[in-house]
KEMI-678110 format. One record per residue (C-alpha): residue in one letter; z, x, y. Coordinates in steps of 0.2 Angstrom, whole numbers, padded with zeros to 4 digits, always signed. Each point is the difference from the previous one (the first is absolute). Example, Ala and Ser with C-alpha at 12.3 -4.5 7.8 and 13.67 -1.06 7.14 Angstrom:
# KEMI-678110
A+0039+0062-0022/S-0003+0006+0017/
This chain:
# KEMI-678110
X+0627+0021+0545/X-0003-0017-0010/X+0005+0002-0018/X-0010-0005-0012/X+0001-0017-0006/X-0001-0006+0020/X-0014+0012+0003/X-0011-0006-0015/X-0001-0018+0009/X-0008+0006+0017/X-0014-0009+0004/X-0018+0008+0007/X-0018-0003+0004/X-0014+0013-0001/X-0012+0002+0017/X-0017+0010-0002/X-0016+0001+0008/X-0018+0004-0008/X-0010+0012+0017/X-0015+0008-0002/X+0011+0017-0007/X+0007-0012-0012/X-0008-0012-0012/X+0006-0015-0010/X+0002+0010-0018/X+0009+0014+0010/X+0010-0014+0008/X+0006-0008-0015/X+0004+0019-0006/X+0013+0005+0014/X+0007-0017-0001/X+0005+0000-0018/X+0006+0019+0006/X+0010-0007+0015/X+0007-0017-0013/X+0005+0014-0010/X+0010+0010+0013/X+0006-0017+0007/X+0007-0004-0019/X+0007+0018-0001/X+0010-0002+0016/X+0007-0016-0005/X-0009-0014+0005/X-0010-0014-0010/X-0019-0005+0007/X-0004-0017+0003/X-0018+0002+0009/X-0012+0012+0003/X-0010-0003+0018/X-0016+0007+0004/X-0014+0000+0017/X-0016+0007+0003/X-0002+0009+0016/X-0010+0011+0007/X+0015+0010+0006/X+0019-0004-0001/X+0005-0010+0016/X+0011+0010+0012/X+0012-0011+0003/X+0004-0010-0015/X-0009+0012-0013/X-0008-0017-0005/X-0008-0015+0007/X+0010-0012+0007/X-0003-0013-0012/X+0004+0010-0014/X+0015+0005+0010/X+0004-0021+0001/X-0005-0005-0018/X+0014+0015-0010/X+0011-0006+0015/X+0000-0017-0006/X+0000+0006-0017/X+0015+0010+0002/X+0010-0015+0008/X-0004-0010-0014/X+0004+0012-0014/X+0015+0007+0009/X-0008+0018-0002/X+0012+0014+0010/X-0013+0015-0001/X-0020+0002+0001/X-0006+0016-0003/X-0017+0007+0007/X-0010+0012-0009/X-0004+0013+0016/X+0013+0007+0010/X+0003-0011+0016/X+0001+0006+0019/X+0016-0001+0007/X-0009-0015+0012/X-0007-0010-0016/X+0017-0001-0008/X+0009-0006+0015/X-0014-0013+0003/X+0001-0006-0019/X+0017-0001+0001/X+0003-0011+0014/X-0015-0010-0007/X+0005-0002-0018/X+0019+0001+0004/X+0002+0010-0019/X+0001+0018-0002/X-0016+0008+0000/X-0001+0019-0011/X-0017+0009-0001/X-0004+0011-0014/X+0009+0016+0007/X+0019-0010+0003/X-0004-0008-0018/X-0002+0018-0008/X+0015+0008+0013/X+0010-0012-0008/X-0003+0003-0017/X+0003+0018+0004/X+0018-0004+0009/X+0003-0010-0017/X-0005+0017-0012/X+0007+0014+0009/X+0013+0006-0011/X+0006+0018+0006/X+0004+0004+0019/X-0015+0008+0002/X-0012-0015-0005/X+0011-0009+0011/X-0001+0011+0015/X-0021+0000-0002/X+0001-0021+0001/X+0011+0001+0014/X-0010+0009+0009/X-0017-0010-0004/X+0011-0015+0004/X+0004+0005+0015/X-0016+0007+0006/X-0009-0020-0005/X+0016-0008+0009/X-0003+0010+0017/X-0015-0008+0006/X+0005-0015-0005/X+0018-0003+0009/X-0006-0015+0010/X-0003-0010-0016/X+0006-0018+0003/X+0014-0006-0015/X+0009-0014+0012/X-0005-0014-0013/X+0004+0010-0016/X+0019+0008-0005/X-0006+0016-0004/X+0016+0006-0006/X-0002-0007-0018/X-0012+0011-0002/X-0015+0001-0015/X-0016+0006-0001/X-0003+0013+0016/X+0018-0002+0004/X+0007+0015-0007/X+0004+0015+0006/X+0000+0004+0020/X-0006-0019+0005/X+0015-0008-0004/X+0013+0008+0011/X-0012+0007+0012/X-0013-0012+0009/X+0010-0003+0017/X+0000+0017+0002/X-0009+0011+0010/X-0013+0011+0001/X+0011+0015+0006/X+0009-0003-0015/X-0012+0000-0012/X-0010+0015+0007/X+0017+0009-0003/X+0002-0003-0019/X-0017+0002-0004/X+0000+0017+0007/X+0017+0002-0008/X-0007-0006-0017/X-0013+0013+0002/X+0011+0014+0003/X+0010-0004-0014/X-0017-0001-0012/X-0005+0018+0005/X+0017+0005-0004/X-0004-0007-0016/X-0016+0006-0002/X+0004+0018+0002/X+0012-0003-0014/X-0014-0006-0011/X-0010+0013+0004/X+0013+0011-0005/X+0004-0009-0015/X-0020+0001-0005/X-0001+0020+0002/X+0016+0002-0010/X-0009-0007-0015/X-0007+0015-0006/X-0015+0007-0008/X-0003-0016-0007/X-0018-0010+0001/X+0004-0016+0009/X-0007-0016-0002/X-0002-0017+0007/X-0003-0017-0004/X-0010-0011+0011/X-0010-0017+0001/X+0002-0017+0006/X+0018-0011-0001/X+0003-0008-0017/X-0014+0009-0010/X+0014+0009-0012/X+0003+0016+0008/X+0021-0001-0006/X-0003-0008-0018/X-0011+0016-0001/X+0013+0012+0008/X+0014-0008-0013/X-0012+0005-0015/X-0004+0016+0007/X+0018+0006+0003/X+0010-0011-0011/X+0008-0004+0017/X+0006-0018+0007/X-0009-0003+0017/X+0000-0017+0004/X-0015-0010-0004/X-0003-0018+0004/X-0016-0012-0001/X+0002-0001+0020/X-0009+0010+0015/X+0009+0013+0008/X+0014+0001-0016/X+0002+0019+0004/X+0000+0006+0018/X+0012+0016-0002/X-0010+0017-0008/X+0009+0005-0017/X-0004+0017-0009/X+0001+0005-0015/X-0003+0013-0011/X-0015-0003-0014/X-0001+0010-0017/X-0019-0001-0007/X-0001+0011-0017/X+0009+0016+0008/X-0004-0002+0018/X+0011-0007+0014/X-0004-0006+0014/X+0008-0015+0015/X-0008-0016+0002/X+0004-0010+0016/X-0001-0019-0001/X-0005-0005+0018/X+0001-0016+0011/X-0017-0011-0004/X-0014-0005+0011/X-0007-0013+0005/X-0013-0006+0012/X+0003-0005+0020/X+0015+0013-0004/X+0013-0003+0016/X-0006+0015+0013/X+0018+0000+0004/X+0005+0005-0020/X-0013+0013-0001/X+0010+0009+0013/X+0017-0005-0006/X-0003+0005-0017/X-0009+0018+0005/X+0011+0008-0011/X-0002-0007-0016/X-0019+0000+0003/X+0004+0021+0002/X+0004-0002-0020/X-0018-0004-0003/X-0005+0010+0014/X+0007+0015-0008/X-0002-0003-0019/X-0011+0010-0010/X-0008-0013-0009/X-0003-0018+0003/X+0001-0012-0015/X-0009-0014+0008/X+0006-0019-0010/X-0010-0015+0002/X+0001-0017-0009/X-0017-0003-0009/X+0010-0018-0003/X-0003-0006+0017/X-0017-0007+0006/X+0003+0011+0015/X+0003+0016-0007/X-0015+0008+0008/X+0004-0003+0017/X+0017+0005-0005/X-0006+0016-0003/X-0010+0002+0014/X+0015-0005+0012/X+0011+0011-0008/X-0014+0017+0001/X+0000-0009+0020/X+0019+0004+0002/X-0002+0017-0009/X-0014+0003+0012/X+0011-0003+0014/X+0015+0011-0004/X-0012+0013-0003/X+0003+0001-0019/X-0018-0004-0007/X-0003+0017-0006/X+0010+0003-0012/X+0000+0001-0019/X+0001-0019-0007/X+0000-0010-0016/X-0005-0016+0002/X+0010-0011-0016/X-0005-0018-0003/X+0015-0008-0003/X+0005-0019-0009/X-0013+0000-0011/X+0011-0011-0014/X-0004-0012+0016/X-0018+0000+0002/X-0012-0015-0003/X-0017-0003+0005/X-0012-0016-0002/X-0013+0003-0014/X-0015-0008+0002/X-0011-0007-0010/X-0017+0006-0006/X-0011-0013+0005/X+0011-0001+0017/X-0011+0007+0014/X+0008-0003+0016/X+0003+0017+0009/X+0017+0009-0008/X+0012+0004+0011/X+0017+0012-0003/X+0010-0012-0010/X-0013+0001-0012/X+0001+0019-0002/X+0009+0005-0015/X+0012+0017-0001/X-0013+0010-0009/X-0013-0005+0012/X+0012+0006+0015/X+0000+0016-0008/X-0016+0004+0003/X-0002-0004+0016/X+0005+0010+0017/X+0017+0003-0011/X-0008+0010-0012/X-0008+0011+0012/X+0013+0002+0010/X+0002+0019+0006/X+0019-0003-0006/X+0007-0001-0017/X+0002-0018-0005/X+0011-0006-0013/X+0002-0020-0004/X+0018-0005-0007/X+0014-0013+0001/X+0014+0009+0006/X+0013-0017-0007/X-0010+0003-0020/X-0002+0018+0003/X-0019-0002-0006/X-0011+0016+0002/X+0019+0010+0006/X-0007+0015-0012/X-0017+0001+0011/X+0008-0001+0017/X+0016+0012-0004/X-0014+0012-0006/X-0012-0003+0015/X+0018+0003+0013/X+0004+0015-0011/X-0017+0008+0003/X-0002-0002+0017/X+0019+0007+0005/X-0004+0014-0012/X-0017+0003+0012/X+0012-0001+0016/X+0014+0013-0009/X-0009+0014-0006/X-0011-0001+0018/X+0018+0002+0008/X+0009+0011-0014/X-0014+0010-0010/X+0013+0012-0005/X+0011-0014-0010/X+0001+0001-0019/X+0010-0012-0008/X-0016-0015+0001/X-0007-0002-0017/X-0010-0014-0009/X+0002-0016+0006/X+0009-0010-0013/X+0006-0019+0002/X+0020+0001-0001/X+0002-0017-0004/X-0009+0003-0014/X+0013+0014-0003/X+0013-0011+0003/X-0007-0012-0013/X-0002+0011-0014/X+0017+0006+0001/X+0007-0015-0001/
């Protein structure tokens, strides 16, 4: 792996196409996503690309000309990755690659990557393996005789480095060693999840970078990592959380996001079980981001998918401390759009009617904690008498930071 300082000057392009699925706004949305990943993984952008087609060409995922003009463009520059905001047949990489004569990534190497990078336990690292594995297989004819792959970088990591010459055979047989060792694993989870006791589980869940382990470290008083980058916390930490008198576990999961890699679903199927078998969702989304809606919806896709819709959730509003909006004036009267939408007026749109309780805090300022602890407290009280009627020891809900406070 690159260290730092080396990694930090890689040099990349952004490719992206506007279809009839996909439109210029949504375009521009995925590719400040995808710049993002690509500045997380390591690299700097130079360019953003863009085509309007009807449908992505088979061959070359673009048109020719477009294929000739970032060809050019790369030369001059001396760009060594372009980056294209779909996933790529195994056919459309090889031809763009003899054709550009630079590595070529798509969305689901780029994010791989990042993953190869972030896995921290064995574990984690075993799930990226195995996605890695599972992209590389159909892509083994891959043409690299103009590039030294061995200095690696962006999708370099992990399995590609030492393994692109070999064969299929090979790679059949680790993947289906990888996945005997994750079952292995799995059934230890498992076990580890029923051992926790009569205890109401919860789990935190929402789209990458929207503050789900700022809030777990406020909720806990615990350290997990938190950084200002996508994907900052792949491997699922518990802990135990004490609101007024009652305890419960909260799970801080691995972040969503859309066009999420088919093969990390799959990989990471046990660390979705943590949301699969929580008790209650507490469902985090950054009101900050002018996407946040669509956020949400992707993340209630993925929930849909892994068959965890159901369940009791808490939808929390989080960075709050970071939330602007355009105000306009009176005697303006072109059409307003969401950026003029102040905070209260949010409020009382579909967010205040939600069938879910809905809090809005920043979990960095701890604006509005008392109203959220309060709002997670009475739904984990609902879910423990349900389960342990019989239990006596509960009593009025009292804030112990506040506790803590006065006795100081």
């Amino acid at each position: 792996m690159l260290d730092k300082k080396e990694h930090s000057y890689e040099k990349a392009v952004l490719v992206g196409v506007i279809t009839q699925h996909q439109d210029e706004d949504k375009l521009t949305e995925y590719m400040d996503e995808l710049e993002f990943l690509a500045f997380t993984a390591g690299a700097t952008v130079q360019k953003r690309f863009t085509q309007k087609l009807t449908q992505p060409d088979s061959k070359t995922f673009i048109g020719s000309g477009k294929a000739q003009e970032i060809k050019e463009y790369v030369k001059e520059n001396e760009i060594g990755t372009v980056i294209f905001d779909d996933e790529l047949s195994p056919s459309q990489l090889k031809n763009l690659e003899r054709e550009m004569e630079v590595k070529i990534l798509d969305r689901t190497n780029l994010i791989l990557d990042i993953f190869a990078q972030r896995a921290q336990t064995s574990y984690a690292r075993t799930q990226v393996e195995l996605a890695q594995y599972q992209y590389l297989l159909p892509r083994l004819t891959r043409m690299w005789t103009h590039l030294e792959r061995q200095k690696g970088g962006i999708g370099m990591r992990g399995p590609g480095e030492t393994e692109i010459e070999t064969d299929r055979r090979i790679i059949r047989d680790r993947i289906s060693l990888l996945k005997d060792k994750l079952k292995t694993i799995d059934r230890q989870m498992a076990t580890q999840r029923n051992n926790r006791g009569k205890v109401v589980r919860a789990a935190l869940v929402g789209y990458t970078n929207v503050g789900k382990s700022t809030l777990m470290n406020a909720l806990s008083k615990s350290e997990v990592f938190a950084e200002n980058k996508l994907f900052a916390t792949l491997d699922t930490t518990v802990r135990k959380v004490v609101i007024g008198n009652l305890p419960f576990l909260l799970t801080d999961t691995v972040g969503f996001i859309r066009k999420l890699p088919t093969q990390l679903v799959e990989s990471f199927k046990s660390t979705l079980d943590e949301v699969r078998e929580a008790d209650l969702l507490i469902h985090v989304a950054d009101i900050s981001h002018e996407s946040f809606e669509d956020q949400v919806e992707s993340v209630n896709q993925t929930l849909m998918e892994i068959n965890a819709h159901q369940k009791p959730m808490i939808m929390i509003f989080n960075k709050i401390d970071d939330f602007s909006y355009d105000k306009k004036d009176e005697d303006d009267l072109t059409p307003s759009t969401k950026k003029n939408i102040s905070l209260e007026e949010w409020k009382k749109t579909w967010m205040g009617k939600s069938k879910y309780p809905t809090v809005f805090i920043s979990a960095l300022t701890k604006e509005n904690f008392p109203e959220m602890k309060k709002m997670i407290y009475d739904e984990v009280m609902k879910i423990h008498i349900s389960r342990f009627p019989y239990n006596d020891f509960l009593f009025e809900y009292f804030d112990n930071d506040e506790e803590e406070e006065n006795n100081d």
